[in-house]
Structure formats: structure tokens, C-alpha cells
MARLO-89691 format. One line per field, with one value per residue (C-alpha): residue in one letter; y, x, z. Coordinates in Angstrom, 1 decimal. Each point is the difference from the previous one (the first is absolute). Example, Ala and Ser with C-alpha at 12.3 -4.5 7.8 and 13.67 -1.06 7.14 Angstrom:
BEGIN
aa = (A,S) $
Y = (-4.5,3.4) $
X = (12.3,1.4) $
Z = (7.8,-0.7) $
***
This chain:
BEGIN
aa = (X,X,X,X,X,X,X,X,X,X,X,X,X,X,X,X,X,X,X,X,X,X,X,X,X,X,X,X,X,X,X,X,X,X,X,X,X,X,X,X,X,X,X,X,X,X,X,X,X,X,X,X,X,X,X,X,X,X,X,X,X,X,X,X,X,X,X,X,X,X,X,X,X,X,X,X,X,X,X,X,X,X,X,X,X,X,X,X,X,X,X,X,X,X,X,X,X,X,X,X,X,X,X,X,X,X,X,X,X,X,X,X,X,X,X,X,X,X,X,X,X,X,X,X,X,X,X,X,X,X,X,X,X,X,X,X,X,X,X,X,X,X,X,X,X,X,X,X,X,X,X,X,X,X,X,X,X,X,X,X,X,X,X,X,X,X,X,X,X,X,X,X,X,X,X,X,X,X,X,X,X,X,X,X,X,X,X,X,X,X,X,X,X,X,X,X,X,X,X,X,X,X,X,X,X,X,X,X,X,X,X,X,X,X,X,X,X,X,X,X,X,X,X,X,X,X,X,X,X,X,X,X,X,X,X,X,X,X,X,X,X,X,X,X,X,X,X,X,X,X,X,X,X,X,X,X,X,X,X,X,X,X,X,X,X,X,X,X,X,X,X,X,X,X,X,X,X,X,X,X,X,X,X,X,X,X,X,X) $
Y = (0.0,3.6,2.3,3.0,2.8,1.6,3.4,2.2,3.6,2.0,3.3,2.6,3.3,2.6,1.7,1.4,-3.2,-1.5,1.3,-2.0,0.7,0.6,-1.5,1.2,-2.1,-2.6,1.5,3.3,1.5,-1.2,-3.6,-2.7,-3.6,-1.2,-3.2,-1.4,-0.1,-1.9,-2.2,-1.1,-0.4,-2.1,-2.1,-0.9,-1.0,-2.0,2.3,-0.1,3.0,2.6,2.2,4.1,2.4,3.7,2.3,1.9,0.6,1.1,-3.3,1.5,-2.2,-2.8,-0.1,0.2,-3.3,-1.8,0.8,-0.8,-3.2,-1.9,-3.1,0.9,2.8,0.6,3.3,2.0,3.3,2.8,1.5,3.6,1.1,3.7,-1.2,1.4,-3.2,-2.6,-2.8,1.9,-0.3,-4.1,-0.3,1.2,-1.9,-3.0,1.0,0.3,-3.5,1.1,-2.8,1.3,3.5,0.5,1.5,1.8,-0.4,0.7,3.6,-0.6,0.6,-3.1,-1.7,2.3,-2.0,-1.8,1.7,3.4,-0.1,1.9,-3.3,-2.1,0.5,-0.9,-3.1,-1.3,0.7,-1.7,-3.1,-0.1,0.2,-2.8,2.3,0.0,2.4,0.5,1.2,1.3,1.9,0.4,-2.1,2.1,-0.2,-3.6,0.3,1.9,-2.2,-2.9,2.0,0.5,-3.6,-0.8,1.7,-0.8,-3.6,-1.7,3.5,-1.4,1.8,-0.6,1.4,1.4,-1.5,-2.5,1.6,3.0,3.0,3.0,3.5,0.6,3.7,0.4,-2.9,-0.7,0.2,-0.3,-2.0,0.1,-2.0,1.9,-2.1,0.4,-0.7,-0.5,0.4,-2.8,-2.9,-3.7,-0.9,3.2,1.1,-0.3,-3.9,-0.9,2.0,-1.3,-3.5,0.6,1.3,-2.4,-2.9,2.2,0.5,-2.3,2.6,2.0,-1.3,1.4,0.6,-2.0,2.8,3.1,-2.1,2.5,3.0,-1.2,-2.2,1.1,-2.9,-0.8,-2.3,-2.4,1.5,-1.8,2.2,0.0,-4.1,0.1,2.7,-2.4,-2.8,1.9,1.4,-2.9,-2.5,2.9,0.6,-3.6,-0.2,0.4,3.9,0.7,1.4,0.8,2.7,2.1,3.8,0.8,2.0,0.9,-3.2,-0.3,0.9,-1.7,-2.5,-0.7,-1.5,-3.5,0.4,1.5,-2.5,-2.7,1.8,-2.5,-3.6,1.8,0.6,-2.6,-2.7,-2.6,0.7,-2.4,0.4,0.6,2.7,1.7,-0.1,1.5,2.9,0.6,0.5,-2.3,2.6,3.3,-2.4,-0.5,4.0,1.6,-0.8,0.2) $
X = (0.0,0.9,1.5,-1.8,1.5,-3.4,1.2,2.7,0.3,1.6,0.7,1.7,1.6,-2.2,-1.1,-2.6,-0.4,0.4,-1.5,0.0,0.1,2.5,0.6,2.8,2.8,-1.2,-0.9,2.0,-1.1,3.5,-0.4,-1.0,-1.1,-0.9,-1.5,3.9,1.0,-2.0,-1.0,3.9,-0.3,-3.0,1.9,2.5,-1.9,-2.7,-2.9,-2.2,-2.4,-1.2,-2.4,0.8,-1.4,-0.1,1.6,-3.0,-2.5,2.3,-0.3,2.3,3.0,-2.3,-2.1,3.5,1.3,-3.3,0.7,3.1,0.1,-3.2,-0.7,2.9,-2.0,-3.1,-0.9,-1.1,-0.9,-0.6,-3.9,0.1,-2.7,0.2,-0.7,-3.6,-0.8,1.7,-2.1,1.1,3.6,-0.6,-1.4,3.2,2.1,-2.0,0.8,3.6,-0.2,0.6,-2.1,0.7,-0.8,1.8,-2.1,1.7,-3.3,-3.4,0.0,-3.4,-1.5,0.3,-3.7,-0.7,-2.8,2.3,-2.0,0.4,4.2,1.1,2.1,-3.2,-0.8,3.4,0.6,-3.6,1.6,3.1,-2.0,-2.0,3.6,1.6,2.3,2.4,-0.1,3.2,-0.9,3.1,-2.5,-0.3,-2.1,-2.7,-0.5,-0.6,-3.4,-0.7,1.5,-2.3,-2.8,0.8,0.6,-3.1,-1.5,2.3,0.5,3.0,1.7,3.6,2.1,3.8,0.9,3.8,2.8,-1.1,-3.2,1.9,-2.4,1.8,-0.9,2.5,-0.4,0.9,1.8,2.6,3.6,3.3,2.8,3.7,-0.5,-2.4,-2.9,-3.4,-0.3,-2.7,-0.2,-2.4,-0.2,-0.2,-2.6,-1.3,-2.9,-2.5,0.8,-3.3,-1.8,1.8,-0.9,-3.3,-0.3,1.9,-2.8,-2.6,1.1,1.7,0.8,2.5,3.5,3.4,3.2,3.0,2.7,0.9,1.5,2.9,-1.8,-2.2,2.8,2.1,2.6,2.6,-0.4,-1.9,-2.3,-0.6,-2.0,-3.3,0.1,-3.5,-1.5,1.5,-2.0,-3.4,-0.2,0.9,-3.0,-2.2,0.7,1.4,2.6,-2.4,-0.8,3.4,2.7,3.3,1.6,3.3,-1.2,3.7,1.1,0.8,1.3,2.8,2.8,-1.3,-1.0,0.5,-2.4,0.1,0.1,-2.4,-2.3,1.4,-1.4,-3.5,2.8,1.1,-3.0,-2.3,2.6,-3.0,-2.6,-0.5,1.5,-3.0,-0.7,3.6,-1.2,-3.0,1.5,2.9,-2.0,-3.5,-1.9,1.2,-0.3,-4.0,-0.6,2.1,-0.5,3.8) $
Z = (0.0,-0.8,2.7,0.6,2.2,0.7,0.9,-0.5,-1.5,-2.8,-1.0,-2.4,1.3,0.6,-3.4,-2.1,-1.6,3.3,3.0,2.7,4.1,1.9,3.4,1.9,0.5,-2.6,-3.3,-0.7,-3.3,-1.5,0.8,-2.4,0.3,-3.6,-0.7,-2.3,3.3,1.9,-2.8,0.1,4.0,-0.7,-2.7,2.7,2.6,-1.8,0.0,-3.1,0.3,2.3,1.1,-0.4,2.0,-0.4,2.6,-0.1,-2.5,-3.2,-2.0,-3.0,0.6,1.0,-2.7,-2.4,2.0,-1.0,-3.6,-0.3,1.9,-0.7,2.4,1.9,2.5,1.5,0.9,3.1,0.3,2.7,0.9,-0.3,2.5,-1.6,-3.1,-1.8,-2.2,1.6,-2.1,-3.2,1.5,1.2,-4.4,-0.5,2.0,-1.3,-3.6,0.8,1.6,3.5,2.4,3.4,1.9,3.4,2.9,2.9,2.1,-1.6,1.8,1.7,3.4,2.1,0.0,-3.3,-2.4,-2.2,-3.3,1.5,-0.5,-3.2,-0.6,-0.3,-3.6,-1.4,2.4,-1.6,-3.6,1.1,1.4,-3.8,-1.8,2.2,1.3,3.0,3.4,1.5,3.6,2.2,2.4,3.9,1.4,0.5,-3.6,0.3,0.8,-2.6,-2.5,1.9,-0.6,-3.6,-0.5,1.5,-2.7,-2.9,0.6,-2.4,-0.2,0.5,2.8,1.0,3.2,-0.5,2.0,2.3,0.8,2.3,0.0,0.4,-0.7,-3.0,0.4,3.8,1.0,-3.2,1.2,-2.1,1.3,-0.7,-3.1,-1.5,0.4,1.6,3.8,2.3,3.6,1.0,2.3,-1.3,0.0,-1.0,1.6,-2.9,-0.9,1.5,-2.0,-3.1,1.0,0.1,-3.6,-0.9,1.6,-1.3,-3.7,-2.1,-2.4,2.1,-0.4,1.6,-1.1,1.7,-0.3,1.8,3.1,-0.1,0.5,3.4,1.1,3.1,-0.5,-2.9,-2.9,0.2,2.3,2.8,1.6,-2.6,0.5,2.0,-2.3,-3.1,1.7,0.4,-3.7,-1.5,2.6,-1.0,-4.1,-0.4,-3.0,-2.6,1.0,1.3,-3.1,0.2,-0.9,1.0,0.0,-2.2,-0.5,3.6,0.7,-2.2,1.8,3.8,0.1,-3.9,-2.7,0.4,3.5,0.3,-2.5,2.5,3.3,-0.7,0.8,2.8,1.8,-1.8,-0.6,0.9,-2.5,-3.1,-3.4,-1.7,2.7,-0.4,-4.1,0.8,2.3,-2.3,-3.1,-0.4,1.7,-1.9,-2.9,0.4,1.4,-3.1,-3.7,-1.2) $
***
């Protein structure tokens, strides 16, 4: 079976062409991370394909990648809450062969009528197109996104990086590698709650990445073992994907390493499950 890295980002320098955000510390306007490279990263450590997401909502360079790579990329892009027409914006994206839109929360009210969020209408269009929700909210947004999925039943979710909830706009740290960091217990506080959406819809999935950024401990990560154990009782191998969230981990811990955090901390499960993790499940979600 294919491997699939699930999730990962790239970007040109910042131009007219390519405008892009900036985070500070990890994306100066100058840098670039173009898809040669990692496509030779991927060749050496046995990865097939991969899933792109946007840095924010320009999709300019991603929708370039898609073109220029067929089969080897899916694409994910960013929801622009300030935008007038997003469904006009979701057609396009759809046009381009983009399959994914990233949410950073749903911006509503908690215990807000699911119907009543701005976001509602375009999550229903997504559900009717078969496409994907990235959700990297706080966890008071999970409710919401219960609420919505109560509604829209089959609209496919994947919680971002082992189903931590942080709120990306407050809590995002940079440490000495240049990489995103979290300040958060493990377990985080809002595992129950992904649990439960997890029993209660079989359409939410979760990525099996991130480790570095929530992790208090070196390589391998020792430290997220009981969190590792809970997603994976909860999602089971066939709604878990791996991916590596490069390219911020390229210099520590490296790429294959880590591809190879999933035999340190689930060196027990079943080959077919490992498949399944490494690739099966992006492989049914995506259309490559």
C-alpha cells in the first residue's frame, strides 16, 4: 500500500504572485519550501504522496503544486472567515482540485444553533462535494462542530495533530528550532471530548502527527504514550493518518524520523493497521 504523509505545508516567498502569512519565527517573507524539495525527501524515505495544506487561505502556490504533480498531492486549503462569498471561493477551490478547507474553530458562540454559524452553509456544501474539514480548534469549538455534524451527517472531519485543541491564535509558541509549540498537559484537557465525537461520529478522523509540538520530552516522545493510546482505542487505525507536519521537522527530529514516531509508540499494532495509518486511510479520504 501507498504511503501517504497526510499533512505537511508548502510555500513560496512572499510575493505578488505569492502572498502567503507570515508567522514570526517560522515563515519570514524570504523563506521558501517548494514542493522539488520535499518531493526528493519523500523519495528517500519511502513516502508516495501527500496531503498539502495552505498556510492560510492564499491557495496560489497550492493550486500550482496540484497541476504540476498530478496524483502525487492532495490539497488543503485555509477558511477565510472575512471572506464575502465564501461558497463562490469553496467552487473555486473545487475547480482547482483543492479537497480540504482548514478551520481554526468555527468562530461561534459556545451552545450557538449549529445553522445560525456563518460557517454552516459552506460546511453543508463541503459535506455535498465529499469534501474534507480540517479542524485545529479549541475545544470549545468542538461542540459546535458536534452540533454541525449532527446536522450534516457523513461530512468527513480530521482533527489535526492527535486531536490537541489549542487556540492557534493565543497559545502558538516558537521554539529554538523554528517550529510550533504548545504549552499543554498530556493528556490535554479536551481528550474526552474528542473521544466522544469520536464514539458519536464515525466520520471524524485524526491525524497521528504533531507529537513534537505538544511533547515535553525528546524524540520519540515518551511522554504522549497515554494520549497515543486513547486516540488510537478511540479512532482505531482506520480513522487515524499519519503525517509529519514538514516542513518544520526537517532539521529535529528529521523526516523519517519522524514517519517512524507511529513503531515507537505503537510498535504493537497489526500490519495491516500500520498500512492503514501510514497511508490506507488518506488513500480512501483523498482522491489522488
Amino acid at each position: 500500500m501507498d504511503v501517504v504523509d497526510a499533512h505537511l505545508h508548502l510555500f513560496k516567498a512572499l510575493s505578488d504572485d505569492y502572498p502567503r502569512a507570515i508567522f514570526e519565527g517560522m515563515t519570514p517573507p524570504e523563506r521558501s519550501e517548494s514542493a522539488e524539495s520535499l518531493l526528493k525527501a519523500m523519495d528517500a524515505a519511502g513516502v508516495d504522496r501527500a496531503v498539502y495544506c495552505s498556510l492560510s487561505e492564499h491557495d496560489h502556490y497550492l493550486a500550482e503544486v496540484l497541476a504540476d504533480h498530478p496524483g502525487k498531492f492532495a490539497g488543503v486549503s485555509v477558511y477565510d472567515f472575512s471572506d464575502p462569498d465564501p461558497l463562490a471561493t469553496l467552487r473555486r477551490r473545487i475547480d482547482s482540485g483543492i479537497e480540504g478547507v482548514r478551520f481554526y474553530g468555527l468562530e461561534g458562540e459556545p451552545g450557538s444553533d449549529p445553522e445560525s454559524l456563518a460557517v454552516f452553509a459552506t460546511l453543508a456544501a463541503m459535506r455535498d462535494a465529499d469534501m474534507k474539514a480540517w479542524f485545529y480548534g479549541p475545544a470549545d469549538q468542538v461542540a459546535l462542530l458536534d452540533g454541525c455534524l449532527d446536522l450534516l451527517p457523513g461530512l468527513k472531519v480530521v482533527l489535526n495533530h492527535l486531536g490537541f485543541l489549542p487556540n492557534m491564535h493565543l497559545e502558538l509558541m516558537v521554539d529554538d528550532y523554528g517550529r510550533p509549540q504548545f504549552d499543554m498537559p498530556s493528556p490535554p484537557p479536551g481528550l474526552e471530548t474528542v473521544e466522544a465525537l469520536a464514539a458519536k461520529h464515525s466520520s471524524v478522523h485524526v491525524h497521528f502527527s504533531g507529537h513534537y509540538a505538544f511533547s515535553g520530552a525528546p524524540y520519540p516522545y515518551r511522554d504522549l504514550q497515554e494520549t497515543t493510546d486513547r486516540i488510537y482505542a478511540a479512532f482505531g487505525a482506520q480513522r487515524m493518518l499519519m503525517a509529519s507536519d514538514w516542513p518544520w521537522i526537517r532539521a529535529e527530529p528529521g523526516y523519517p524520523e519522524t514517519l517512524g514516531v507511529i513503531d515507537q509508540l505503537l510498535p504493537n499494532i497489526s500490519t495491516a493497521e500500520r498500512d492503514m495509518i501510514r497511508g490506507g486511510t488518506a488513500l480512501s479520504l483523498f482522491n489522488f
